[in-house]
C-alpha positions as CSV (number, residue, x, y, z in Angstrom):
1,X,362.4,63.8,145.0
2,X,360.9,61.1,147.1
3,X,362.4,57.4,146.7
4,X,360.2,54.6,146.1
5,X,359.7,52.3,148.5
6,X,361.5,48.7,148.2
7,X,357.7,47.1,149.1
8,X,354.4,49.0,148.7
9,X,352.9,49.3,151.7
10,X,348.9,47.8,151.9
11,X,347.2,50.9,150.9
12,X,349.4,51.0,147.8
13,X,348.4,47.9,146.9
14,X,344.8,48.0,147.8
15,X,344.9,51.1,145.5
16,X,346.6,49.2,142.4
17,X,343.9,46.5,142.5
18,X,341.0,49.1,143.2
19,X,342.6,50.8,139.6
20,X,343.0,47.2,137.5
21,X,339.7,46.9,138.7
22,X,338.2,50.0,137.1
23,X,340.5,49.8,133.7
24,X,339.0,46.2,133.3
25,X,336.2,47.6,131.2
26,X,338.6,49.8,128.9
27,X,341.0,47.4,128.6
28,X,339.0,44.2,127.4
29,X,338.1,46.7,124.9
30,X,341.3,47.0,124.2
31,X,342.1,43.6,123.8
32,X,339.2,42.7,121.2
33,X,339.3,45.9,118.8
34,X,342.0,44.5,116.5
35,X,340.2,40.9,117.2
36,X,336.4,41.7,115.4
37,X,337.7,42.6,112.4
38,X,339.5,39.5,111.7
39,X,336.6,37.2,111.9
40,X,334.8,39.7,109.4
41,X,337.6,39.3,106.9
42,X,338.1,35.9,106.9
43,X,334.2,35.2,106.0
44,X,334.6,37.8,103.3
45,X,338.1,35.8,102.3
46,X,336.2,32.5,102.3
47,X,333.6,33.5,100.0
48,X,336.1,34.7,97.0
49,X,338.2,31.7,97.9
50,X,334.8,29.4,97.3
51,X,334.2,31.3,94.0
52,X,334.8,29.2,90.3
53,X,337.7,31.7,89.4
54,X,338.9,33.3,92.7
55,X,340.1,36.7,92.7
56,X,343.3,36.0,94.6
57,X,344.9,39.6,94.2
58,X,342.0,40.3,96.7
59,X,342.0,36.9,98.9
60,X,346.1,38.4,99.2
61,X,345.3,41.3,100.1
62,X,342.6,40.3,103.0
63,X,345.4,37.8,104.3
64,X,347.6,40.7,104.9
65,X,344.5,42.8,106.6
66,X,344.4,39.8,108.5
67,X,348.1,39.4,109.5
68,X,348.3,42.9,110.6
69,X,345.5,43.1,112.9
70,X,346.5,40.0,114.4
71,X,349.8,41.8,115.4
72,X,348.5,44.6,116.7
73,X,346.1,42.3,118.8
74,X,349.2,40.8,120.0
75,X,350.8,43.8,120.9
76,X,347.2,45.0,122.4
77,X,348.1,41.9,124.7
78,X,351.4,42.6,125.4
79,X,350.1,46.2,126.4
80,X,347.4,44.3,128.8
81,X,349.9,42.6,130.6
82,X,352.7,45.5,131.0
83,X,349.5,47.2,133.1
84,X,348.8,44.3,135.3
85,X,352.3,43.3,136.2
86,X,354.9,46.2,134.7
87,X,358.2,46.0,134.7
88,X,359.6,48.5,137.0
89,X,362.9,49.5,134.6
90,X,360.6,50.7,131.4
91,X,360.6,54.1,131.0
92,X,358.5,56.1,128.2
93,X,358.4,60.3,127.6
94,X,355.7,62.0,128.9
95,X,353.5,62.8,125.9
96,X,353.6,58.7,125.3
97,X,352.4,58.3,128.9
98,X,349.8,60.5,128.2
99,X,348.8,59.3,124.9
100,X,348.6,55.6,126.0
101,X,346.5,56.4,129.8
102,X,343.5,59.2,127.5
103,X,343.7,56.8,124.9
104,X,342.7,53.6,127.4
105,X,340.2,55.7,129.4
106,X,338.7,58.2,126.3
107,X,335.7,55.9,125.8
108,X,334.8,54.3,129.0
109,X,335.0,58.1,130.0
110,X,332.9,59.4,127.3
111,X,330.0,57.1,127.9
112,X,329.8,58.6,131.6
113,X,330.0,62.2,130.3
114,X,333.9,63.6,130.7
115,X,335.6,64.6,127.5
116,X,339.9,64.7,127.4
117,X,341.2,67.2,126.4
118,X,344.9,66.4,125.9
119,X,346.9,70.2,125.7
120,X,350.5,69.4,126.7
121,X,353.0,69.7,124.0
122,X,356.1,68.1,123.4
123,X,358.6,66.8,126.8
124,X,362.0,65.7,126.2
125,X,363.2,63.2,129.0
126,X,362.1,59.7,131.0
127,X,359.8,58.7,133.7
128,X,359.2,55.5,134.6
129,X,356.1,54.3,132.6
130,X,354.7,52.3,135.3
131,X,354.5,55.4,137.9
132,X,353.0,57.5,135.4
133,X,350.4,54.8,134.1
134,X,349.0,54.3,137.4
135,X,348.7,57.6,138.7
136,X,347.7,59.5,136.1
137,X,345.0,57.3,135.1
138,X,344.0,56.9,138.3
139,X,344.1,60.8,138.9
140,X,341.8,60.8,135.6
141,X,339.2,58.3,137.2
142,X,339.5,60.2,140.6
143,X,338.3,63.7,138.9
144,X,335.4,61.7,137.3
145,X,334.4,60.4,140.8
146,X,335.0,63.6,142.4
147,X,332.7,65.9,140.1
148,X,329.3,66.0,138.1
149,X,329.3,65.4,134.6
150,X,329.7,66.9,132.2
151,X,333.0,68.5,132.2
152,X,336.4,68.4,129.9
153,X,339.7,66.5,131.7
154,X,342.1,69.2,130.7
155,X,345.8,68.2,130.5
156,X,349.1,70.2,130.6
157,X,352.9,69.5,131.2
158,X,355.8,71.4,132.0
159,X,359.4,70.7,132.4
160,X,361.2,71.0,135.6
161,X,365.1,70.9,137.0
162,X,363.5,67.2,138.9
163,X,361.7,66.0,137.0
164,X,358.2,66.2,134.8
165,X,354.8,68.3,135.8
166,X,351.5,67.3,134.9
167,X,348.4,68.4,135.6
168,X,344.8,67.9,135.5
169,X,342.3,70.2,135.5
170,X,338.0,69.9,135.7
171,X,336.6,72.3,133.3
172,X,332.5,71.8,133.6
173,X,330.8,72.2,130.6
174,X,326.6,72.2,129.6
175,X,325.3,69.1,130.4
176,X,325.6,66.5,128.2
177,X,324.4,62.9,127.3
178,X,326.1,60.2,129.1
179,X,325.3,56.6,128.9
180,X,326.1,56.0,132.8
181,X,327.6,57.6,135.5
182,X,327.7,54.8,137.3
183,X,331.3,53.3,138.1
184,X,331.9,49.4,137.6
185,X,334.1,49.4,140.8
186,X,334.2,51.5,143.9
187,X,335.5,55.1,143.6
188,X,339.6,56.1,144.0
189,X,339.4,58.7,146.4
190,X,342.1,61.0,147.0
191,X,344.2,58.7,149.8
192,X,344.0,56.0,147.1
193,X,346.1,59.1,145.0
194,X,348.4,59.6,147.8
195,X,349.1,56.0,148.0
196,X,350.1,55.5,144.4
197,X,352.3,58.6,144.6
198,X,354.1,57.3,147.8
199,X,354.8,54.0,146.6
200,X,356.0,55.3,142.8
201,X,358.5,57.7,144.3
202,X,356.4,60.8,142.2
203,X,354.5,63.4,144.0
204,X,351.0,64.9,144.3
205,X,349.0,67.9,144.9
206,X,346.5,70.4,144.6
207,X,346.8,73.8,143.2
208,X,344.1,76.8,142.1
209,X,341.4,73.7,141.3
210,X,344.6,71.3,139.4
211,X,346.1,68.3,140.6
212,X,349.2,68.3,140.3
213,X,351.7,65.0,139.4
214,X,355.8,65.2,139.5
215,X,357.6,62.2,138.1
216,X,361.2,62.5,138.4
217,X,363.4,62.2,135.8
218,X,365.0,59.1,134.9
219,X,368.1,58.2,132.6
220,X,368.4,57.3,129.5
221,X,369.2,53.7,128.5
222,X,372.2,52.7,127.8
């Protein structure tokens, strides 16, 4: 398996920001889902709070809907930051890695006409969350530039002796609605792939229409 580099080299990092830069839409979204609802309890709080006799099972109640989605805001944040500047040691399964990078793209991805379609199963064993964050999602946003809509993102793993395989696969489908097709940033071509791969120590390629991602296995923590 290839090492990673102890610097990335230019491309690497022109790659990285190129990806923040197209996640910025899906993850100001992110941030402010567990935020809107707060401002809509309170105002429902203040109003049984201003009346003669207030109900105050109910004004309990909407202070813990309250407190709840203010910590998963905060851990919404938390997330934010691990994508901008991740700490290299974290290490997550596979199926998590998935979950988190089709959860973070499913809607900006949806407006433009791509569906995921998440079918690998269960993956004992490590990666290192940061490699697998960035190149998978950027693998997902590459197959969006790199084909007409509409069509499903369709997602398998396997286990290997090395380490994990996944891989992504374009399935076109009738045409759909889509809102826009239209990227907010410029497209993340296939050296952009290469890059990422290179400088995460994992590995790409292309096989019978799939790209193909192998993320080495990792130990467990002590």
């Amino acid at each position: 398996m290839p090492t990673t580099p102890a610097f990335p080299s230019p491309e690497a990092e022109a790659a990285r920001y190129a990806l923040m830069r197209r996640l910025a839409p899906s993850m100001r979204h992110h941030l402010v889902v567990n935020l809107q609802p707060i401002g809509m309890i309170y105002e429902v709080m203040e109003r049984r709070l201003r009346a003669a006799a207030p109900d105050l099972a109910h004004v309990q109640d909407s202070a813990g809907k309250i407190n709840g989605f203010a910590k998963a805001a905060l851990q919404s944040c938390v997330d934010v930051v691990g994508w901008i500047s991740p700490d290299d040691a974290a290490t997550c399964t596979v199926p998590a890695a998935i979950h988190e990078c089709t959860g973070l793209l499913a809607t900006s991805l949806g407006f433009r006409g791509f569906a995921l379609r998440n079918e690998a199963g269960e993956l004992p064993g490590l990666v290192r969350r940061a490699a697998i964050r960035n190149l998978l999602s950027a693998t997902l946003l590459h197959c969006t530039d790199d084909h007409q809509a509409s069509a499903d993102l369709v997602l398998h793993s396997a286990h290997e002796d090395q380490g994990a395989l996944v891989t992504v696969a374009v399935r076109p489908t009738p045409a759909g609605q889509g809102i826009s097709s239209d990227a907010n940033y410029r497209a993340i071509g296939w050296n952009d792939l290469q890059a990422l791969a290179l400088a995460d120590g994992a590995q790409l390629g292309r096989e019978d229409g799939r790209i193909l991602l192998r993320f080495p296995w990792m130990p467990a923590p002590p």
